[in-house]
N, C-alpha and C positions, 0 to 999 in steps of 0.2 A: 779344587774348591768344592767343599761340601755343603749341601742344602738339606737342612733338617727344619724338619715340620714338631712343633710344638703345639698342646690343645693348651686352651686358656680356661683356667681352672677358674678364676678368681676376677670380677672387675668390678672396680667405684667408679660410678658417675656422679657429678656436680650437676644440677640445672636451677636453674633461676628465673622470675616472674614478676611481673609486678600484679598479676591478679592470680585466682586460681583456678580457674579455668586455664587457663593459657601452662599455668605450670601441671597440670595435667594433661593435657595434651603433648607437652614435652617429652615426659616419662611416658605415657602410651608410644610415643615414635622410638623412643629409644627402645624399648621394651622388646620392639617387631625389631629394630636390627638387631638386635644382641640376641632374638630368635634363630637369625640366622648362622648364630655362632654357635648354637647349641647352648645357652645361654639362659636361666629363671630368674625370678627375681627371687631374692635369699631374704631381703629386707631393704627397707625404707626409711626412712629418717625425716624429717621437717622441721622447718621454723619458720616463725615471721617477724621482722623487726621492720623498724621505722626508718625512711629511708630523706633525712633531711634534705639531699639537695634538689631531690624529686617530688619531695612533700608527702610522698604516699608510703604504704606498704612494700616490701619487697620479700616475698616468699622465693624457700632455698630449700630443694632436698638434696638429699645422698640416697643413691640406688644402690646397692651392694649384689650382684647380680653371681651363680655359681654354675658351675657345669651342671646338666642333668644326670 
């Protein structure tokens, strides 16, 4: 049985909020673990749409995150 170590070149994250504060602090934690992968942020993305059965907002990003 062979064990090969692969570097991860390339990740998308999902996170989600109902305010933006809180989805900020999401992407700040994510941000330090995928530090520990060796791990930048590449780019960001956002939206906010209406979220009827909650009545409020629901803000969404995509982190797109690349090797150093």
């Amino acid at each position: 049985m062979g064990f090969m170590l692969d570097k991860i070149e390339d990740k998308v994250e999902f996170v989600e909020a109902f305010d933006l504060k809180t989805l900020e602090k999401r992407i700040d934690e994510q941000i330090e673990i995928n530090k520990a992968l060796l791990l930048s942020v590449h780019n960001v993305q956002h939206q906010a749409t209406f979220h009827p059965l909650h009545n409020k907002m629901l803000y969404t990003a995509v982190v797109h995150f690349k090797a150093k």
